[in-house]
C-alpha positions in Angstrom: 0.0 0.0 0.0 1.5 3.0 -1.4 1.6 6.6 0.5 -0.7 8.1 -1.7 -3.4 5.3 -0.6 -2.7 6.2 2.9 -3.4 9.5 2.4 -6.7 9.0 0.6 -7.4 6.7 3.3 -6.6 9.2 6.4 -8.5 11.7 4.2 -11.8 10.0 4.1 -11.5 9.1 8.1 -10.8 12.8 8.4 -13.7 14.2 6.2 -16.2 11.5 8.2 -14.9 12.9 11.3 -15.6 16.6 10.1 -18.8 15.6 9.1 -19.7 13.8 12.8 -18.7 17.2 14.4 -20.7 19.1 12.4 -23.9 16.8 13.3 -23.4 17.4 16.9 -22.8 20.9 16.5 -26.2 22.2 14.6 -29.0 20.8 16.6 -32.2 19.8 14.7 -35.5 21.2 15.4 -36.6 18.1 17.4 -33.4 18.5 19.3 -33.7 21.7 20.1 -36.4 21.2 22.6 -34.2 18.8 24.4 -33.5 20.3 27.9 -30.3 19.1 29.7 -29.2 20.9 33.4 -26.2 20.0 35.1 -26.5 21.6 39.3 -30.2 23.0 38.5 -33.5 21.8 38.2 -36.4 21.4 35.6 -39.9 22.7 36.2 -42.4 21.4 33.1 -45.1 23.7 33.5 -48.6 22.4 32.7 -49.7 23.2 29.2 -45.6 22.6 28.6 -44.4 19.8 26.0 -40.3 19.1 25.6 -38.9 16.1 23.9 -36.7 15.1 26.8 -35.2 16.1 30.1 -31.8 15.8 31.3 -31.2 16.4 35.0 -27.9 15.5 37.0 -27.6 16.9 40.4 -30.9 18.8 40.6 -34.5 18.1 40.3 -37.5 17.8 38.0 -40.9 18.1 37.9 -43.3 17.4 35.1 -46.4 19.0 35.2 -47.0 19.3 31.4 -45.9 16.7 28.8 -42.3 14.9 27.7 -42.6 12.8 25.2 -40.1 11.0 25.2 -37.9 10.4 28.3 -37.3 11.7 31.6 -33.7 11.0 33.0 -32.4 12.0 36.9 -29.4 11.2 38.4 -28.8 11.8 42.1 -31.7 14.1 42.0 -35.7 14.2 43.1 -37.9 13.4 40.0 -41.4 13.9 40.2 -44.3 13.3 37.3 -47.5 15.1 37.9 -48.4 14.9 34.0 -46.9 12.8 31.7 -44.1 11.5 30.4 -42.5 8.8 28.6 -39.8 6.5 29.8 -38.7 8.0 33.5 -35.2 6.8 34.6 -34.2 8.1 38.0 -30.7 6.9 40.0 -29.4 7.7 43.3 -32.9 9.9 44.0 -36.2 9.7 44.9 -39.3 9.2 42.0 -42.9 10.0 42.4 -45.1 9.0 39.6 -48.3 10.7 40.4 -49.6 11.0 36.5 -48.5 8.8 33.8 -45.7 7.5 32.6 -44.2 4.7 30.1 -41.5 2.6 31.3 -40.3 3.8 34.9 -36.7 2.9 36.0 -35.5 3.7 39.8 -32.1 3.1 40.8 -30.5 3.1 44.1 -33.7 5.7 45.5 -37.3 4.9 46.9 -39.8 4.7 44.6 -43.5 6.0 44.8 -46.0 5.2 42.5 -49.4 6.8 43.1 -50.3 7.1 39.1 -50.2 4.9 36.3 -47.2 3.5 34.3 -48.4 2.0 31.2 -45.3 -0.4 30.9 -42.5 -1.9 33.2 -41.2 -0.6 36.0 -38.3 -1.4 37.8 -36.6 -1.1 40.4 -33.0 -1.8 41.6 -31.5 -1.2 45.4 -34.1 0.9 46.8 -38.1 1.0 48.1 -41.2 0.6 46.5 -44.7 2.1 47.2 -47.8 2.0 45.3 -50.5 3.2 46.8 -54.2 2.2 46.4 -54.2 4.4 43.0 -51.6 3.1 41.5 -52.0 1.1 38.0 -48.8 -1.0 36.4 -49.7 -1.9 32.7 -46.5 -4.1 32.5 -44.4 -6.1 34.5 -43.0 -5.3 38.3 -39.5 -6.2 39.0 -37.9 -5.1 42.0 -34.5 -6.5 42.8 -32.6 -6.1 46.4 -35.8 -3.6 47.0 -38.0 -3.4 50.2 -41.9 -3.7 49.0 -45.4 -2.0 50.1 -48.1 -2.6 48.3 -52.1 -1.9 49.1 -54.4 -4.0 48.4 -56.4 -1.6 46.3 -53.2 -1.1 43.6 -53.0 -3.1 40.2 -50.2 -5.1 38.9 -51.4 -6.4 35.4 -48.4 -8.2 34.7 -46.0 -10.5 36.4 -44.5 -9.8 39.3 -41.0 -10.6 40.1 -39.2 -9.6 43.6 -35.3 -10.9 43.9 -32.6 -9.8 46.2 -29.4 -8.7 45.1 -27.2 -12.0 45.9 -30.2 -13.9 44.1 -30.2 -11.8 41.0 -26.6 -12.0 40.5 -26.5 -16.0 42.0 -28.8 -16.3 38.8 -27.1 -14.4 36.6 -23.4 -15.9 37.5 -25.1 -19.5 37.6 -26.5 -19.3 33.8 -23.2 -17.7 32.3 -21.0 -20.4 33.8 -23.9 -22.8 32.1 -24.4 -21.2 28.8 -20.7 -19.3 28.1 -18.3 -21.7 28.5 -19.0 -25.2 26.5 -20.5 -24.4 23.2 -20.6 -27.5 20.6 -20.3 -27.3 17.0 -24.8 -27.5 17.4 -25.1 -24.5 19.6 -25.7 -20.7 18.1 -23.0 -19.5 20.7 -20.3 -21.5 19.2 -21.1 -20.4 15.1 -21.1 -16.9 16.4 -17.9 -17.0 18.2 -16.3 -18.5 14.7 -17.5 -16.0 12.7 -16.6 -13.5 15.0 -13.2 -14.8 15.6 -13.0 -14.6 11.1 -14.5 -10.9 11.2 -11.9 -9.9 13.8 -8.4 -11.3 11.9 -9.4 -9.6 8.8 -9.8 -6.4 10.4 -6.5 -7.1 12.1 -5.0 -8.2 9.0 -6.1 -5.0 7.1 -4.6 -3.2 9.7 -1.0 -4.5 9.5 -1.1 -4.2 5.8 -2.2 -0.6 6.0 0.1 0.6 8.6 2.7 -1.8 8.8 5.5 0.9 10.8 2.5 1.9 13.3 2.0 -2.4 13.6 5.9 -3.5 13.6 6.9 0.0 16.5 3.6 -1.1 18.5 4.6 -4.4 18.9 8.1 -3.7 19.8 6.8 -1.2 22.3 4.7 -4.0 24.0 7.5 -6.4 23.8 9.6 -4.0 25.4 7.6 -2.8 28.1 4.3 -5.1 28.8 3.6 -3.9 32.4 4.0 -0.9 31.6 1.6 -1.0 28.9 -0.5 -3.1 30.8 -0.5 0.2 33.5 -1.8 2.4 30.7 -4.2 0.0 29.1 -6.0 -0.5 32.3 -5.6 3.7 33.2 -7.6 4.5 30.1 -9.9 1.7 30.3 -11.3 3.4 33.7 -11.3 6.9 32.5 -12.7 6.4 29.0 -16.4 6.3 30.4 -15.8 8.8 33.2 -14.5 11.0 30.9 -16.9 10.5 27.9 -19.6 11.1 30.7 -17.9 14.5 31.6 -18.3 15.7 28.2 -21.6 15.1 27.6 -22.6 17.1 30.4 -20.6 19.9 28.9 -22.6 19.8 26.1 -20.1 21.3 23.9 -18.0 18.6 24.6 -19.8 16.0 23.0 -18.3 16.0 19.7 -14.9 15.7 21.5 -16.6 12.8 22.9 -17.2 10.9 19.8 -13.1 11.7 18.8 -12.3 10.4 22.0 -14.3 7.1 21.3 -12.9 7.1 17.6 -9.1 7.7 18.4 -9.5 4.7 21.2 -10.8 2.5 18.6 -8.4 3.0 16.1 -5.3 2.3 19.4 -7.3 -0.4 20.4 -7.1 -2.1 16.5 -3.9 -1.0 16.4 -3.0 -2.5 19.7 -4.7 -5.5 18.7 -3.0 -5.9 15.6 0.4 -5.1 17.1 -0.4 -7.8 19.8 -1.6 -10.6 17.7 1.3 -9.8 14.8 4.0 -10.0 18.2 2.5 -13.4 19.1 2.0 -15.0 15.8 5.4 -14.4 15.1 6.8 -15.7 17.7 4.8 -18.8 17.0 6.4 -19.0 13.4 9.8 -18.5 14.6 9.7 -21.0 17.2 8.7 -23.3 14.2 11.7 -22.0 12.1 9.9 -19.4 10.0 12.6 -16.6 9.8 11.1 -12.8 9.3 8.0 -14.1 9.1 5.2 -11.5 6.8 3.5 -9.1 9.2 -0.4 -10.0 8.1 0.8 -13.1 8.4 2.1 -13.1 11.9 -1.1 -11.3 12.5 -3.6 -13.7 11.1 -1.9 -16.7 13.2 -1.8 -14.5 16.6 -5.5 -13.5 16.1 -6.5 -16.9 16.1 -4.7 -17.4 19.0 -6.2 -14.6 21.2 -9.1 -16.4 19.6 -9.0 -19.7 21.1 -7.4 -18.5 24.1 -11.1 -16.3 24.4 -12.6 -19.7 23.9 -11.0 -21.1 27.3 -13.9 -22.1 29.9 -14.1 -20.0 32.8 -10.6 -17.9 32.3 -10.4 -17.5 28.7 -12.5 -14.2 28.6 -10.3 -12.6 30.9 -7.3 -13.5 29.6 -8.4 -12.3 26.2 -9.3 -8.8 28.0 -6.1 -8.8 29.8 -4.1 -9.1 26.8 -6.3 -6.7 24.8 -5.7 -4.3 27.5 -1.9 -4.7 27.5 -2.0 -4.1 23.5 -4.3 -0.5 24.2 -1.7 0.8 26.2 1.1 -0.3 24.1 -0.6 2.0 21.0 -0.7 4.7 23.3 2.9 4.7 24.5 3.8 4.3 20.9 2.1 7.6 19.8 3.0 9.2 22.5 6.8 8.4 22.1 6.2 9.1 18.1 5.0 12.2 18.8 7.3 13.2 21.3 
């Protein structure tokens, strides 16, 4: 792959990005009654109709219409009118209209209205009172429950506590992850998601073979150090993409963020799998083995190590990790 390729290449990656940050930046009409507060609250008046509401450290109050969702965190949210689907964590909700789907996390619960679909509740309390109506399905999971005998539950009820849910949950991935057969769904869609991923790797170390061969030698040189790194930005990338949404303004920076750690995590990837795949073909007396080559081979080999009952997932993840930091020490020392 010739230079000028490359450049057509980086030029079209360029122009999408461009055209992502423009998207963000000019706000469609629908968008623009979207209402998002960070430290404040949000009164909808009645009469009032928004699209949605974003609250995070303050309150809200519906008295009027959102049509589409209603989301609180660490906040009081209360629904007089109505709303669509209501999502409150770490505060209090009251649902004394109507609402869709209602979603309470970590906060009590209150439910004097109707909610036309699910609601759910996670870690908190749960009240309805002799007027309330649930359309759906109750599930309340590590919650404490009081219900009168005059509310209505139309669909099933289901009331776990925490170590049940996750028991449960633990019990059926230990049954259903780690022993697929050649006749079970899980193991065609690990193959052809094992084939997907080595071309993409393989693309890779043919486009940018220098970025690939410096990458590897970085994580060959240095693996606990890159390890350090790979975990460090694997903890901040979510806190971080979270503190630029609230900025608003920042979320275009949020989808580069997101796109520059998925081209170091490829990259990493690639420069991983290429490091072990050759070692595999020199230990079998392949000398200067091709790079797509190496990479193939050591993609399978993450692969089938992912494939490993019980350990294999985190092995895979472990390594990945290693390979995330490794593309980020190399850029940084390129550009250095």
């Amino acid at each position: 792959m010739n230079m000028k390729n490359k450049s057509k290449i980086l030029a079209i990656i360029l122009f999408l990005a461009v055209l992502e940050m423009t998207f963000c930046l000019v706000p469609s009409p629908a968008l623009a009654q979207d209402m998002v507060i960070t430290g404040g609250d949000i009164h909808i008046q009645e009469g009032e109709q928004v699209n949605s509401t974003i609250v995070i450290f303050g309150s809200t109050r519906v008295d009027g219409k959102v049509r589409q969702g209603v989301i609180n965190i660490l906040g009081n949210t209360e629904i007089n009118g109505n709303a669509g689907s209501v999502v409150a964590v770490g505060g209090p909700a009251e649902i004394n209209g109507t609402a869709w789907d209602v979603v309470v996390v970590g906060g009590p619960a209150v439910i004097r209205g109707q909610v036309s679909g699910d609601l759910v509740a996670v870690g908190g309390s749960v009240e309805l009172t002799s007027s309330a109506k649930i359309m759906g399905d109750l599930v309340i999971v590590g919650s404490t429950f009081e219900r009168d005998p005059g509310a209505v539950v139309t669909g099933s009820e289901v009331s776990l506590t925490l170590k049940e849910a996750l028991g449960s949950q633990i019990v059926q991935w230990f049954k259903g992850f780690p022993f697929p057969t050649p006749t079970s769904p899980v193991f065609w869609w690990r193959l052809v998601s094992l084939f997907l991923t080595a071309v993409v790797l393989v693309i890779v170390s043919i486009l940018f073979p220098k970025a690939t061969a410096k990458t590897a030698n970085q994580l060959a040189v240095s693996p606990i150090l890159s390890f350090f790194w790979g975990t460090l930005i694997t903890f901040l990338a979510l806190p971080t993409t979270i503190l630029l949404f609230i900025t608003i303004l920042g979320i275009p920076l949020a989808g580069m963020l997101w796109l520059i750690l998925a081209c170091a995590y490829y990259l990493g990837f690639a420069s991983l799998s290429s490091l072990l795949g050759e070692k595999v073909l020199t230990a079998l007396g392949r000398v200067q083995p091709e790079l797509y080559i190496s990479a193939l081979l050591g993609a399978v080999f993450i692969g089938l190590i992912t494939w490993i009952p019980y350990v294999g997932i985190l092995v895979g993840w472990l390594l990945k990790i290693t390979g995330l930091g490794a593309a980020v020490l190399s850029l940084v020392n390129r550009y250095r």
